[in-house]
Each structure stands twice: as C-alpha cells, then as structure tokens.
C-alpha positions, 0 to 999 in steps of 0.5 A: 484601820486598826480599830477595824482590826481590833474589832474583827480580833475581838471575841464575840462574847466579849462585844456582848459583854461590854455591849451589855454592861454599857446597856446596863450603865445607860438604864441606871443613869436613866432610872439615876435621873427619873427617880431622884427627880421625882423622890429627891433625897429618897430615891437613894441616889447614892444606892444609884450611882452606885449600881452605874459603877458596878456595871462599869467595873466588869469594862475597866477590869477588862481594859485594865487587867486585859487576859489576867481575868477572863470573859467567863469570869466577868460574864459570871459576874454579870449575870449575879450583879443583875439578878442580886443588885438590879433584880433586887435592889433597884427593881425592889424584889427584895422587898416584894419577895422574902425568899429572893434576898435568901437565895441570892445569898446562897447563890453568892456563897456558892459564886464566891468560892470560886474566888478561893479556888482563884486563889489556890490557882494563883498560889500553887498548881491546883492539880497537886493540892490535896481536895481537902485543902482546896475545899477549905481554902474555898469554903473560908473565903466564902465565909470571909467575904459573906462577913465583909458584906454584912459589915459593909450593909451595916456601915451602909445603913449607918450613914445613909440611914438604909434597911439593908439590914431589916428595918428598926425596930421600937421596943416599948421603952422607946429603944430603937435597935435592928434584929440580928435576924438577918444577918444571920440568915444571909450569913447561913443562907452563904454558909449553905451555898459554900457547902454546896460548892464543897460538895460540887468540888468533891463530887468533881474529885472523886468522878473524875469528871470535870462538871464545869469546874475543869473550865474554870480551873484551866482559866484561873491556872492559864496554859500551864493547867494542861501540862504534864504537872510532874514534868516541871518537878522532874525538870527541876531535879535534873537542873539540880543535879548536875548542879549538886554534882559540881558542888560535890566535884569543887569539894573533892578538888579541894581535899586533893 
C-alpha cells in the first residue's frame, strides 16, 4: 500500500527520469558484456563501466540528496551525458565527427555555469547580487572545472593508455609526445560556451525577462526566490532595534 502511494506522489518526470537512466544502465551493461567478449582488454572496459555509474549517479543524487537537487537538474544532466559520453564516447562520434568533440565542449562551458550560478544561489540571495559579480562567479567555475577535466583525460590516458587527448605523435628522433592542440581547443571551445552564458545572463538582466534563467534561479534559491528580498532586511532591522534600545536603556540605568 504505501509503495502504491509512493508512486501515485511521485512526479511524472521523475519515473521517466529513473526510467530512462535505468534503460541507459541496462544498454551499457549490455555493450560492457558484447564488447569486452568480442575485443577483451581493447574494448576499454573500464571506459564502460564507467559510463554504467554516470547513469546510476542521477538515481543516488536523487535518493540520497532527495528535494536538494532538483528533477530539471538532473534531466539537464541527462540529456548532455547522452549526447557527450554515450553519443560520443561509447558510440564513437568522437572520432567520426571532428566538430562533434568541440561543440560538446562549448556546450559543456555553457552547461557548467549554471553550477557557478548554484553556487552564488546557495551562498547569497541571488536577487541582490550585482549581475557582474554573479557572471564572474559563473564564468570562473566554468573555466575551473573545463581545467579539471583536461587534467582528468591526461591522467586517464596516462594509466590506461587512452587518446582522450589526440593520439601520439613520433618525431624523427623517435620521441613520442602528445599535442597541446586539443587541450587547447576544448579549453577555448569552454571558454566560448562561458561567454555565451555570460551574455545570456546579461541579456536576462537588462530585458528583464526571465529567458529560462528565472526557473533555474527559484530551483537553486528554493521558496524564499519569490519573496520579497528587502523584507528579510527590513525584519532584521526591527529585531534589532528594540534590542539596541535596551542596550541603550541598561546604560542610562547604570549612569542614575
């Protein structure tokens, strides 16, 4: 009975949500079993299992962390770790497309901001930052974590030998070295799509219209988002004075 009433509480978007990452799971195990049968060792097993956890992780964040992060965010998540990690890696369109790697990287830049504007929700109330201070905010942690990852696919291809990277290179000397190249690359290709958010955010400010950012702004703040953001201030400064008052009352007492 109260599993039946569990289900009928339960958002539709969010049975589709673990419907769809439970689906995703079962394809990896799937391919996980197919490949490393047929190629062993060179099907990059580890690459596989890996991809089974990312489509797990939207399912524990959800059960773990419960109304502390959001459906839309993790739907959000979803929709990139299928066209970046299955699409791309697992499906090889890395490799087939040489623009696909680059606009997954812009795309992420763009994505990733949006954790910097968590970030500023959970630290101050959004509403009375100023823009400018918000859009740094933003834009440093995309550049922050488009670094992380670069330094992640390094030590990735370091230990299991991976071209994450590009793939080596042999100078006449007989030196092998990697290009920078596309570090570089993905590292502006994140840098643009940071920008583009920058001015999406912007462009929010000065319409004043919400352009999708108001949805995720009320999620990141919770309830408080559509309150009146001068009335917590104006609360606290009548708390504090009768407080003051009483102060200044104990002082006269003591000078009688």
């Amino acid at each position: 009975m109260d599993m039946k009433q569990t289900a009928r509480r339960m958002p539709l978007r969010r049975i589709l949500l673990f419907a769809f990452c439970g689906l995703m799971a079962a394809v990896m195990t799937a391919l996980l079993i197919e490949r490393t049968a047929r190629l062993g060792a060179g099907a990059h097993p580890e690459k596989l299992a890996g991809n089974i956890a990312l489509w797990l992780a939207p399912v524990a964040c959800r059960l773990l962390f419960k109304d502390k992060v959001s459906d839309l965010v993790l739907w959000v998540f979803c929709v990139f770790a299928f066209l970046a990690s299955f699409l791309g890696t697992v499906m090889g369109l890395y490799a087939r497309i040489r623009w696909y790697d680059l606009v997954m990287h812009a795309a992420s830049g763009y994505l990733v901001s949006y954790l910097g504007l968590f970030i500023a929700c959970k630290l101050a109330d959004v509403r009375t930052l100023h823009p400018a201070l918000t859009m740094t905010v933003c834009f440093a942690v995309s550049l922050a974590v488009a670094g992380l990852w670069e330094i992640f696919e390094f030590a990735t291809d370091q230990i299991f030998d991976g071209v994450a990277q590009g793939f080596p290179i042999t100078a006449t000397d007989g030196t092998v070295f990697r290009s920078v190249n596309d570090t570089m690359e993905d590292m502006i290709c994140g840098a643009c799509g940071a920008t583009v958010f920058a001015a999406h955010y912007l462009a929010h400010v000065l319409s004043g219209r919400s352009l999708l950012l108001d949805a995720f702004k009320r999620d990141f703040t919770g309830p408080r988002y559509d309150a009146d953001p001068n009335a917590a201030e104006d609360g606290n400064k009548a708390a504090e004075a009768p407080a003051a008052g009483g102060a200044d009352g104990k002082t006269r007492t003591k000078k009688r």
